[in-house]
C-alpha positions, 0 to 999 in steps of 0.5 A: 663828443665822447672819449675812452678812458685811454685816450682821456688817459693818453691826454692827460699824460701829454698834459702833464708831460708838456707843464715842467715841474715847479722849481724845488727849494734848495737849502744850503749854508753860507758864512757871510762877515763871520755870521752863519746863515742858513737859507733856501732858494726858489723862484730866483730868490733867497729865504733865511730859515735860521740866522746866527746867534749874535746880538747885532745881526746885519741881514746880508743883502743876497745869498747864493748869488741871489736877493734875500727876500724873506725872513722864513718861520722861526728865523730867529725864534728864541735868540735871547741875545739878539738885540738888534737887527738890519734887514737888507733893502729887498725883504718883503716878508717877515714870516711867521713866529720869525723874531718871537721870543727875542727877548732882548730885541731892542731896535728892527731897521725893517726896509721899505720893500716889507709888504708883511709881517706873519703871525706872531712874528715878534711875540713876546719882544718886550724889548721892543718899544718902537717900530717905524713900519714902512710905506707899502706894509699891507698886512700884519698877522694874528698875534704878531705883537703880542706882548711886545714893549711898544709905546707910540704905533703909527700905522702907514697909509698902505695898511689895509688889514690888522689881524686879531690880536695883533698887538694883543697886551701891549701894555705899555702902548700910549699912541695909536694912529689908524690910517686912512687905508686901513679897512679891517681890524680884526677882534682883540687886536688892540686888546690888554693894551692898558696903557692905552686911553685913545685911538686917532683915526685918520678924518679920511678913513671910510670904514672907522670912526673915533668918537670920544676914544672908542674906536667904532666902524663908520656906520656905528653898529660896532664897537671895534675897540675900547681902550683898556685904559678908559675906566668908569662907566660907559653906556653903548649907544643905541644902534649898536650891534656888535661889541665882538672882542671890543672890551677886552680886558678894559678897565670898564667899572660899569656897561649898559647894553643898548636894546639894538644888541641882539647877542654878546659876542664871544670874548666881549668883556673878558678879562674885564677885571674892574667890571662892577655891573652890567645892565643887560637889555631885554632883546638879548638872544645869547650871551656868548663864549667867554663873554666875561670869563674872569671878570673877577669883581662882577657880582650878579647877572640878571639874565633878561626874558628871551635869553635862549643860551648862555655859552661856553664858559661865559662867567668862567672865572667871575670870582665874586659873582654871588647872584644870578637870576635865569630866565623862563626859556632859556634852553641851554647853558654851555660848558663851564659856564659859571665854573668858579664862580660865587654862587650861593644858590641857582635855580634852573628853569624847567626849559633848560634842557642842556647842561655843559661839562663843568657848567658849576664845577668849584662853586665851592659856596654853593648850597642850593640847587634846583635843577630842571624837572625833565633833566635828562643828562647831569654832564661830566663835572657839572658840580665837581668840588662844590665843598659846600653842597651838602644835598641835591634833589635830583630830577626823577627823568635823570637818566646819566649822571655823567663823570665826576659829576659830584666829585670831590663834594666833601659835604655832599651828605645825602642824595637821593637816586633817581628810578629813572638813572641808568648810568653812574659815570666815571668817578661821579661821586668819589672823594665825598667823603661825607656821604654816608649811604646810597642806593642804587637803583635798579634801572642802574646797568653799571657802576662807573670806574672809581664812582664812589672812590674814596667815601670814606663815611660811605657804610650803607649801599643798596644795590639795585637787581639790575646791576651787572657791572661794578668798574675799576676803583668803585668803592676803593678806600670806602672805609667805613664798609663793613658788608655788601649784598651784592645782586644775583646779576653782577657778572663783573667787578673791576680792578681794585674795586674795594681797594683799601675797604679795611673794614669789609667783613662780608662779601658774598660774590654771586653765583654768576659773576664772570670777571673779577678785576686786579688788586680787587681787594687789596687791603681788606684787612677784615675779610675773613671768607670769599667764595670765587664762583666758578665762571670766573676763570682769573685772579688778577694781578694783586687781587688779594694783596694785604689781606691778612685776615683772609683765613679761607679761599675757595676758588672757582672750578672754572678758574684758568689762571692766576697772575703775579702776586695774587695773594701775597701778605695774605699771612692768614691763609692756611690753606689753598686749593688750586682748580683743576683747569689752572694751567700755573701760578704767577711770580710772588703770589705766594710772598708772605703768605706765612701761614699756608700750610698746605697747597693742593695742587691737581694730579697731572701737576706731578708730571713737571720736573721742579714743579717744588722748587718752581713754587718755592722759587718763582711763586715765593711759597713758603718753604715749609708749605706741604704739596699734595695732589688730588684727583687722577691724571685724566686719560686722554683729550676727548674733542682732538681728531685723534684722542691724545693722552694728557701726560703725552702733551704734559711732558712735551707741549705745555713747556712750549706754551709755557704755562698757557691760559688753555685746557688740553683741548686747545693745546692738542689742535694748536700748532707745534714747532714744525708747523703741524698740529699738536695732535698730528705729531702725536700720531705721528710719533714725532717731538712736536718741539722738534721743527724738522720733524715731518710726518704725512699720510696720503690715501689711495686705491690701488684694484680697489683696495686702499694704500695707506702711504706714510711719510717718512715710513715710520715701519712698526711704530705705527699701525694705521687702519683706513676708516670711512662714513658714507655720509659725513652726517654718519655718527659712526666712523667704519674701519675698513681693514679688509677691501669691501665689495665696493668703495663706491659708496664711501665718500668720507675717509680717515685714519686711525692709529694703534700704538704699541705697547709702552707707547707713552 
C-alpha cells in the first residue's frame, strides 16, 4: 500500500496528538523539623536534589504529599559537617556522587526498599567504616566506595553487579563476603584495598571461586581479584586467560605468567609498588595500556619472541627499570611507554615501525639509543628531558621530527640530521643547551616555532636551500650566535625568532622574505646593520626593542605599517627613513631611541595637522629629532573609476580610516559614511565624513539626445560629459558632447567630471 507524503503527515500528527506528553518534574521547596530541602516530583514520587547542611539528617518520609524515593545526584555532595543520616523506609536509589566527599559521615541507616547505589555515591567518605546493605540491592555503581573507611563489607544475596572500582583503595577493608547471587565484578573494584589478605565466596555462587584468597571466575580463566594484601611471589596457573585489573596495586614481589595467557590486560599490575620480577611467557601477544605503570622497584622486562605491541604508557613510572630487552617483530610501542623509567640504553628493532608520544620522554639516565632503520616519524616528546643523552644517530628515513622531541636534553651535544627530514616540529630541540652546531638539511620546509630555543652554546647553523620558514621563537635566547646566512628562499621568520641572540653580529635577510614576525629581534644587542626587503609590508610589535647597537635600518619599499613599539631602546639609531607606502607609525615605537636625529617622513605626511606633536606624543619621538620630507605629493590615484587626487583623500578619508594598513587605491573604492564610495563622493563634491549627504546621477535619452539628471543638482559645481564605448573590450572611452547620428550603436555608458577652478 503506497502513501503520500501528507497523508503519512496527517497520521502522524493524529499519532502524536492522541499520546499525552510525560509528566515534567517540578521542583520545589520544603522546611520539614527546621531542615531545608530541596526536592522534584514526577511519576507520583518525590526526589531530594539538595539536602540541608546539618550534621545529623533525618531524610523525611514524603514531600509534597508524596513518598521520597531517591537521593538525587549530589544530593549531599560535599557536606563536610554531615555525620549521620536516615533514610526513610521508600528509597530505592541512592543517585550519583550523592554523599561524595562527606568527609565526615560516620553512620547511613539505608532501608530495605534500596535497590541502587549510583557512581561514586559515597567517594571519598573516609569516616565511613560500616555499611549494613540490605536485601534486595541489586547493583552498586562505578566508584561508589572509592576511599571510603570500610572495614567488614557483606554483600547481600539480591547482588547481582559490582561495578569497576567500586570500593577501589578501601584501605582499611579486612572482610569481604561475595554472595551467592553475585554474577559480575567489574575490573578493579576491590582494587588498592591493602588491608585486604582474602575473599569468602558463598560455596553456592556459579559464576566465582575462592582458591587460596584469589578471587577466580569458576572456570578458572580469570583472575577477578588478587588481594592487594597477599604479598611474595605468586605463580598464575596454567589456563589462565585473563588477569584484567586483578593485581592492581597488590603487594605481589614476584608473577609468573602462565603460557595459557595471550595478552596482559590494561591496568593489570599497575600500582604494583613492591613488584621485583615478572617472568613473561612465550605465547604473549600485547602487553597492555598501563599494564605496570608505577611499578616503582620493577628493574627489567625481558620482552618474549611474538610480542607485536607494547601499549600505552605500559611501564610508565617503573622508576628503577634499568634493562629492557625488545624482541625481533614487535611493530609498535605506544605512548609513554617507558617514560620515567631507568634505562641506561635501549635498542629498538628494525620492525618497530610506531613510536608513541613521549614513549622515553624523562629517561634521564639514558645514553644509548638505537633506533629502527626505516623510522619514519620521531612522535612528539619522544626523548624529551633525557639530561644524560648526549648524541643519537638518527635513521636516514626520518622524515618529521616531532614537537619537543629532544626538548630539554641538556647534554644532547651533537646530532646529525637526516637528508631525508622535512619538518623539525614545535620546540624540538629547544633548551639543549649543550649542542653547539646543527645542519639543516635542505629537504627541511619549515623550522618549528621555538625549535631550537634557547641553545645557549648553539653557534654554528647550516641552513639548508630549501628552507622557506623559520617559526616564532626559533632560535630565541641561542646566544652564542654571532652570524647566520640564511637561504635565498626564506620568505618567513616568526615572532621573536632571534629573541634575545645578544651576540648576533650578522644577519643579511633575503631578498624574498615576506613575513617578518614581532619582538624578532628583541635584545640583538650586537646587531649593528639590517636590510628589511621590500616585500615585506610590517614591522611588528617589538620587532626591534632593545637593540642598542642597531645604528642603520634600511626599510623595505613594500612596507605598509608599523605597529607599537617597533624600535624602542633602539638608543643607537641615528637615522630613520619611512617608505612611502606606510600609512602611520605605532604608539612608543620611538620610546628611547635617544640618538634619532632625523626622520624622513614621505611628503604627502605634510598634509596632517599635528603630525609633529603626534610623533612626539603617541610615537615617543625624541623631542629633538628633526622631520624632513622627501619626494613630491602624487597627483592622483590611477585605478579608481574616477581619478581622485591624493591630497583630496589626505585631508578627508584617511582620518576616517585612521591610520589604515591601505594605499590610496584601496581607500578611494571603500565606502564613506553615507554609504557611497570614496570615489563617487569625490565627484560629487560631497564630504564623504558627512552621512547624509547624497549624491546620483542617472542617464537617459530624450529625441535622442542624452539627459544627464544629477541628484541633488549640483548647479555649476560640476560640469558632467556623457561617455560611451561600443564595446566594453574598447580601450578607449568616446566622450559624446554633441548628439551623434545614432546611438544605436553605443552599448556601454559613463560619466566623467570637470572640476572648476580652485576645486581642491
Amino acid at each position: 500500500m503506497n502513501f503520500s507524503a501528507r497523508t503519512i503527515s496527517a497520521a502522524l500528527g493524529v499519532l502524536v496528538a492522541a499520546i499525552p506528553p510525560a509528566p515534567r518534574a517540578s521542583a520545589a521547596t520544603a522546611t520539614v523539623n527546621g531542615m531545608s530541602w530541596t526536592y522534584e516530583i514526577a511519576d507520583g514520587t518525590a526526589t531530594i536534589t539538595r539536602g540541608p547542611t546539618n550534621a545529623i539528617v533525618v531524610v523525611p518520609a514524603s514531600l509534597g504529599g508524596v513518598a521520597v524515593t531517591r537521593i538525587g545526584s549530589a544530593a549531599f555532595f560535599d557536606h563536610n559537617s554531615l555525620t549521620s543520616v536516615r533514610l526513610p523506609p521508600d528509597v530505592e536509589e541512592i543517585g550519583e556522587k550523592a554523599f561524595a566527599y562527606c568527609e565526615a559521615l560516620a553512620s547511613v541507616e539505608p532501608p530495605a526498599a534500596l535497590k541502587r547505589i549510583g557512581d561514586s555515591a559515597f567517594i571519598n567518605c573516609s569516616s565511613l567504616e560500616s555499611l549494613e546493605f540490605p536485601e534486595g540491592l541489586a547493583s552498586i555503581g562505578s566508584s561508589a566506595f572509592v576511599r571510603c573507611g570500610l572495614r567488614k563489607i557483606r554483600l547481600p544475596g539480591s547482588l547481582s553487579s559490582i561495578s569497576p572500582r567500586a570500593f577501589d583503595r578501601c584501605s582499611a577493608l579486612a572482610e569481604l563476603y561475595l554472595p551467592a547471587g553475585l554474577a559480575e565484578i567489574g575490573q578493579g573494584a576491590f582494587a588498592r584495598c591493602n588491608g585486604l589478605s582474602e575473599i569468602t565466596v558463598d560455596p553456592d555462587n556459579t559464576s566465582f571461586v575462592s582458591d587460596g584468597g584469589v578471587l577466580f571466575t569458576r572456570t578458572r580463566k580469570r583472575i577477578v581479584f588478587y588481594p592487594p594484601a597477599r604479598s611474595g611471589a605468586y605463580a598464575v596457573p596454567e589456563g589462565v586467560e585473563d588477569i584484567s585489573g586483578a593485581f592492581l596495586g597488590s603487594a605481589v614481589t614476584a608473577v609468573s605468567l602462565p603460557e595459557s595467557l595471550k595478552e596482559i590486560s590494561p591496568n593489570a599490575f599497575e600500582d604494583c609498588s613492591k613488584l621485583e620480577t615478572v617472568a613473561f611467557p612465550e605465547g604473549l601477544a600485547r602487553i597492555g595500556d598501563s599494564a605496570f605503570r608505577t611499578c616503582s622497584v620493577l628493574r627489567e622486562a625481558i620482552i618474549p619472541a611474538g610480542v607485536t605491541a607494547i601499549d600505552r604508557w605500559a611501564f610508565d613510572h617503573c622508576w628503577k627499570l634499568a634493562e629492557v630487552s625488545l624482541p625481533d617483530g614487535l611493530e609498535e610501542i605506544g605512548r609513554g611507554a617507558f617514560a620515567f623509567t631507568h634505562l641506561t640504553s635501549v635498542e629498538i628493532p628494525d620492525s618497530v615501525k610506531t613510536l608513541g608520544y613521549e614513549v622515553f620522554s624523562s629517561c634521564r639516565h639514558l645514553t644509548d639509543v638505537r633506533l629502527p632503520s626505516g623510522l619514519v616519524e620521531l612522535p612528539g616528546h619522544a626523548f624529551s628531558y633525557c639530561n644524560a643523552l648526549e648524541s643519537l644517530d638518527l635513521p636516514g628515513t626520518l622524515a618529521t621530527i616531532g614537537d619537543n622531541a629532544f626538548s630539554s636534553c641538556t647534554n644532547l651535544a651533537t646530532v646529525e640530521l637526516p637528508p631525508a627530514l622535512t619538518e623539525i616540529g614545535t620546540w624540538g630541540f629547544a633548551y639543549c643547551t649543550r649542542l653547539a652546531a646543527v645542519a639543516i638539511p635542505g629537504s627541511v620546509v619549515r623550522i618549528g616555532d621555538g625549535a631550537f630555543r634557547s641553545c645557549k652554546n648553539l653557534a654554528d647553523v647550516a641552513f639548508g636551500t630549501g628552507l622557506e620558514a623559520i617559526g616564532a621563537d626559533g632560535f630565541r635566547e641561542c646566544a652564542s650566535l654571532r652570524t647566520l646566512d640564511l637561504p635565498e628562499g626564506l620568505r618567513e621568520i616568526g615572532g621573536g625568532a632571534f629573541y634575545g641572540c645578544s651576540n648576533l653580529v650578522s644577519l643579511p635577510l633575503p631578498a624574498g622574505l615576506t613575513s617578518l614576525g614581532g619582538a624578532a629581534f628583541v635584545n640583538c644587542t650586537s646587531l649593528s646593520t639590517l636590510t628589511i626587503p621590500d616585500p615585506v609590508e610590517t614591522i611588528g610589535t617589538y620587532t626591534f626593542v632593545g637593540c642598542t647597537n642597531l645604528s642603520r635600518l634600511v626599510l623595505g619599499a613594500g612596507l605598509r605599517e608599523i605597529l607599537p613599539v617597533a624600535f624602542e631602546n633602539c638608543s643607537a639609531l641615528e637615522t630613520l627613513t619611512i617608505p612611502p607606502l606606510v600609512r602611520d607609525i605605532g604608539m612608543w615605537s620611538f620610546e628611547g631611541c635617544t640618538s634619532l636625529g632625523t626622520l624622513f617622513l614621505p611628503a604627502r605626511w605634510q598634509l596632517r595637522d599635528g603630525l609633529a606633536e603626534h610623533l612626539v606624543d603617541e610615537a615617543h619621538l625624541p623631542a629633538t629629532c628633526d622631520i624632513v620630507f622627501y619626494g613630491d605629493i602624487s597627483g592622483s590615484t590611477t585605478s579608481s573609476p574616477v581619478p581622485v587626487p591624493y591630497e583630496w583623500l589626505e585631508r578627508h578619508v584617511v582620518s576616517l580610516y585612521g591610520m589604515a594598513a591601505c594605499d590610496y587605491e584601496e581607500l578611494a573604492l571603500q565606502d564613506a559614511e553615507n554609504g557611497m564610495p570614496v570615489w563617487q563622493c569625490y565627484l560629487a563634491g560631497l564630504d564623504p565624513l558627512d552621512g547624509e549627504a547624497r549624491f546620483r546621477a542617472t542617464v537617459s535619452f530624450r529625441d535622442g539626445d542624452p539627459v544627464i539628471t544629477p541628484d541633488p543638482d549640483l548647479g555649476d559645481a560640476r560640469t558632467y560629459t556623457l561617455l560611451a564605448k561600443k564595446s566594453i573590450q574598447d580601450p578607449d572611452w568616446t566622450p559624446l558632447a554633441s548628439p551623434p547620428d545614432s546611438f544605436s550603436g553605443w552599448h556601454c555608458f559613463r560619466l566623467s567630471v570637470s572640476l572648476p577652478d580652485g576645486l581642491p
